[in-house]
N, C-alpha and C positions, 0 to 999 in steps of 0.2 A: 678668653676663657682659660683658667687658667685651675690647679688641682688644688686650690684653694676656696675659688669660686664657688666650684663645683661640689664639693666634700659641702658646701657650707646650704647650696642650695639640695641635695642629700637629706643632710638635717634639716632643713626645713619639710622635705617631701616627706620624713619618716615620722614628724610630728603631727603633721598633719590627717595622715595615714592613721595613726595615734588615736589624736581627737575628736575628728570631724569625722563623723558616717558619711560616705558619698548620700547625696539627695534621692537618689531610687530607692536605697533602704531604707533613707527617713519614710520617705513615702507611703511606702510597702508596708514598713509597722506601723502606721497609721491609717490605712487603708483596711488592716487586719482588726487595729481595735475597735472599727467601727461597725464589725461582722459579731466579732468577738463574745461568748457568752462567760463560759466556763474560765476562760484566761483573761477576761479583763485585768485580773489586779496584777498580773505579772506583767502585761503587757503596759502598763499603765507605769510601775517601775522603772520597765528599760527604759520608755520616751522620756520619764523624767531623768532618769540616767546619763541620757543622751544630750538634752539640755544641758546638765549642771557641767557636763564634761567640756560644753563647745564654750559656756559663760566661763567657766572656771579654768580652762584651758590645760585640762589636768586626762589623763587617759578615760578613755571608754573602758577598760579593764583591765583590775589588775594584771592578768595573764596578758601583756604587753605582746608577747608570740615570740616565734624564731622570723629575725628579718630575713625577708624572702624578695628578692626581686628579678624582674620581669625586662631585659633589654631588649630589644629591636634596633638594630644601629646600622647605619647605610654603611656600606663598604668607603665610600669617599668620605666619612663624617672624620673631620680632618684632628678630632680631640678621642678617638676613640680607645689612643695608647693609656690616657689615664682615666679612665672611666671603673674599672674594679678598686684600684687604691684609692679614687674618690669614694667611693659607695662606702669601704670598709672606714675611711677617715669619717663620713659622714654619720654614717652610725656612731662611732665612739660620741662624734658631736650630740648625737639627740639623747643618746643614752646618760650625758648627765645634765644636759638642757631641759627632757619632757617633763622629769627624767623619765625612765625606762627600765624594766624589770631585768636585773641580768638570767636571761635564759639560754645562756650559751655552755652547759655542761660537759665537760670531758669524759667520755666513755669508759675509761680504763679508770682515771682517777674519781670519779663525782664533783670534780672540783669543777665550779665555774670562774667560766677569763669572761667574766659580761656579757656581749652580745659578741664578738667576735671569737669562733674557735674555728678547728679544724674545719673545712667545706661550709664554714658559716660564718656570714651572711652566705644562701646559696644563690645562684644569680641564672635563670634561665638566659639563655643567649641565645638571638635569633639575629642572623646578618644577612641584609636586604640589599634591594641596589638603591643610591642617593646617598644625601649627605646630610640628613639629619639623624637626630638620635630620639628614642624615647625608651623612660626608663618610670616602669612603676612600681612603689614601694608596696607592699604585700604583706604585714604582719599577721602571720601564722600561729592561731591561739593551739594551747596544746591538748583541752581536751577537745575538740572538734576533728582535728588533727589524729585523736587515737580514734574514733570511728572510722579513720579510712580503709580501704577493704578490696582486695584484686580477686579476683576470681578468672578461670582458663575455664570459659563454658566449651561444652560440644557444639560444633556448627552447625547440628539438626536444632539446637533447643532454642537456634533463631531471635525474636524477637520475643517473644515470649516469654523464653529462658532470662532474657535482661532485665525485660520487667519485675520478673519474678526475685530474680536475686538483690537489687536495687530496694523493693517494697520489703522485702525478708531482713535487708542491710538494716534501713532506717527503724524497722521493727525493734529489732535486737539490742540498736543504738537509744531507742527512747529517750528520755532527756538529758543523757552523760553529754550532748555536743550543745547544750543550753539552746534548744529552738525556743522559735521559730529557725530554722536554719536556709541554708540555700547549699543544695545536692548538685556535687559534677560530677558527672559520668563520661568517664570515656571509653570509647568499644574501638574495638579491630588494633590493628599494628600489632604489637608484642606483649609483654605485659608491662616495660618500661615505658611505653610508649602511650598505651592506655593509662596508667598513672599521670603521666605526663599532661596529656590531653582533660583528662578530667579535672584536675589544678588547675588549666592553662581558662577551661569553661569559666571558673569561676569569675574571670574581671569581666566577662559579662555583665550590662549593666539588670540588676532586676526587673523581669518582666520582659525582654528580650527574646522572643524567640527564634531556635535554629533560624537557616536559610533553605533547609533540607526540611520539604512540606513532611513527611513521615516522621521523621527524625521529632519535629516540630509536634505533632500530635502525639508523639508517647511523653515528650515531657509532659505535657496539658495532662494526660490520662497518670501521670505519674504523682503529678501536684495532688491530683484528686485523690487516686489511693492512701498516698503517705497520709493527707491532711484529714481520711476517714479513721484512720487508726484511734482519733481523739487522743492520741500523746500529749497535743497540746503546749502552750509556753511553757518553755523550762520542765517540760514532761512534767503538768501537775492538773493535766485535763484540760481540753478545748479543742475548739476548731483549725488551729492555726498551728501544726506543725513544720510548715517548710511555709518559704516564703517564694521559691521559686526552684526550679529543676533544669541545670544546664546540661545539654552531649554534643560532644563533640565526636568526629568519628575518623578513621584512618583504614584504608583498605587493609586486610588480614591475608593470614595464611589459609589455603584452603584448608588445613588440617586443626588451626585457631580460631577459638572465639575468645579475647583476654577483653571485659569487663573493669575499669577499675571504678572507684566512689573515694572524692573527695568532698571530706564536707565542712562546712564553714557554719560557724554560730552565728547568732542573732547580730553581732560587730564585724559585719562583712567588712571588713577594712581595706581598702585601698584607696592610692592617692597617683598621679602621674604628671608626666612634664616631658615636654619634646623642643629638644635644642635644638637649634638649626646651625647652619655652617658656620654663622657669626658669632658664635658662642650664645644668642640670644635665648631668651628660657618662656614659653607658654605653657601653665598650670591650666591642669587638666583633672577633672573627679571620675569619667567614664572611660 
C-alpha cells in the first residue's frame, strides 16, 4: 500500500458515497412509498432519482456536500503516516472524476479552492488497538447541514426536555433539510461532544436501533412524533417525514444537559472500506 494506492482507492470510496445510496436507505424510501399517501409523487421522484444516478453513474445531488470523513485506525496499522494526504489527494481525484461540486469556500474571501480548504475535507479520528484501518467517506449536504441545532438543556428537563426540543428542532426545520430525513441526536458530554456524537449516530445503518433499551424507545416515540407533524417528502405534505431517528449518548456534567441535532436528507450518503495490515481493501455500505 502505497499513497497512491490509497488516494486512488479514496476516490473510488468518495464516488461511490456520491452515487450509490447505501441499501437501508433504498429500502426505507421504498418501504415509505408503500404507506405513502399525500407524498407519493415526491417520493416516487427521489427513487427514480436514485436509479438514474446508480444507471447513469452521475451524483445523487447536486449539493455533492462538504467531504467529511470518519477514521478508526489500530495503533499498529503500519500505513497510518499517509492516510490524511491520501484522503486529501483522493478527494482532488473524485472531484474531477464524479465530478463533484466545488464546495469548499473560504471564509474571509468567498472564494472557493474545490473540495479541499482550510479544516476541509474534516476527518474525525478515532485510534483503537490492532492494525487495521477503516475509513468512511461522509458527503455533508449543505442544506440539511443548516438544520443543525445544540441546545445546553437544564438537567431537571430530563428526558422530556429532549424530546421536546428535538420534535420543536424538526418542526421549525420543515422541508429546508429535503425529507424524508434521518435525525442524530446526541445528549450528555459537552456541547462539542454532543454535536460530535450526533454526526457520529448518523452512519448508523437505517432502522438500527440503540443498544440502550430507553435510549431505543424515545427514538421509536420520536420517529412517531416528527412523522405526525405531516411535513411530509420535501415538506409538501404526507406521512413520511424522517426516515429514522438515531442517539447516541455520553455521561454529562451534573450541572449539563448539552443536546445536539444533526440531520441528514433523503441522500444519506455514505460509503466505507477497512484495510488490513497488508495493505488489502474490504468495501463496505454499513
Amino acid at each position: 500500500m502505497n499513497r497512491e494506492k490509497l488516494s486512488d482507492a479514496i476516490a473510488e470510496l468518495v464516488e461511490t458515497a456520491s452515487v450509490d445510496l447505501p441499501p437501508d436507505v433504498d429500502d426505507a424510501l421504498k418501504r415509505a412509498m408503500e404507506v405513502e399517501e399525500d407524498g407519493k409523487i415526491q417520493l416516487s421522484a427521489i427513487i427514480e432519482n436514485i436509479e438514474l444516478a446508480a444507471r447513469e453513474r452521475k451524483p445523487l445531488c447536486q449539493d455533492t456536500g462538504t467531504q467529511t470523513f470518519f477514521v478508526t485506525v489500530g495503533a499498529d496499522f503500519p500505513f497510518i503516516g499517509i492516510i490524511k494526504e491520501s484522503i486529501l489527494e483522493g478527494v482532488k481525484k473524485a472531484t474531477e472524476r464524479v465530478p463533484l461540486r466545488e464546495n469548499a469556500v473560504d471564509v474571509l474571501s468567498g472564494k472557493s479552492s474545490g473540495n479541499i480548504g482550510k479544516n476541509v475535507p474534516y476527518i474525525h479520528w478515532d485510534v483503537v488497538e490492532g492494525g487495521e484501518c477503516e475509513i468512511i467517506a461522509f458527503p455533508k449536504g449543505g442544506g440539511s447541514e443548516n438544520m443543525s441545532a445544540l441546545r445546553m438543556l437544564k438537567p431537571s428537563e430530563g428526558l422530556k426536555g429532549i424530546k421536546k426540543f428535538v420534535l420543536e428542532q424538526m418542526v421549525l426545520a420543515g422541508g429546508n433539510p429535503c425529507p424524508p430525513t434521518v435525525v442524530g441526536v446526541g445528549i450528555g458530554g459537552g456541547a462539542d461532544i454532543a454535536m460530535e456524537l450526533a454526526k457520529r449516530s448518523l452512519l448508523r445503518p437505517v432502522g438500527k436501533r440503540s443498544e440502550i433499551r430507553e435510549i431505543a424507545d424515545m427514538e421509536e416515540e420520536l420517529i412517531d412524533a416528527i412523522n405526525s407533524t405531516g411535513i411530509g417528502p420535501m415538506g409538501l405534505g404526507g406521512r413520511t417525514t424522517v426516515l429514522d431517528v438515531h442517539m447516541e449518548v455520553a455521561a454529562r456534567h451534573p450541572a449539563s444537559l448539552p443536546v445536539g441535532i444533526a440531520v441528514q436528507c433523503w441522500a444519506d450518503r455514505r460509503a466505507g472500506m477497512t484495510i488490513d495490515s497488508e495493505g488489502e481493501i474490504k468495501w463496505h455500505r454499513n
